[in-house]
C-alpha positions as CSV (number, residue, x, y, z in Angstrom):
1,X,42.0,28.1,-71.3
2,X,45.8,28.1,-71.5
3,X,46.2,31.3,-72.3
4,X,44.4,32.4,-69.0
5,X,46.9,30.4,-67.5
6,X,49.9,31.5,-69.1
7,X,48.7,35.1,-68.5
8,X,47.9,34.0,-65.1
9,X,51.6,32.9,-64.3
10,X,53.2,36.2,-66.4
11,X,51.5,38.4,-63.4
12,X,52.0,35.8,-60.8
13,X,56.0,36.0,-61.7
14,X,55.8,40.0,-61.6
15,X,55.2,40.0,-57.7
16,X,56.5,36.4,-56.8
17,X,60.0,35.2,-58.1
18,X,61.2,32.3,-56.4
19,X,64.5,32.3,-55.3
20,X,66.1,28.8,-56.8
């Protein structure tokens, strides 16, 4: 679903911020 993907990349940003 794309809410299990937009929650997915909400947590993935909380430990992983790319620097650009």
């Amino acid at each position: 679903m794309v809410l299990q993907v937009f929650e997915f990349k909400l947590h993935f940003q909380q430990w992983y911020v790319p620097d650009i």
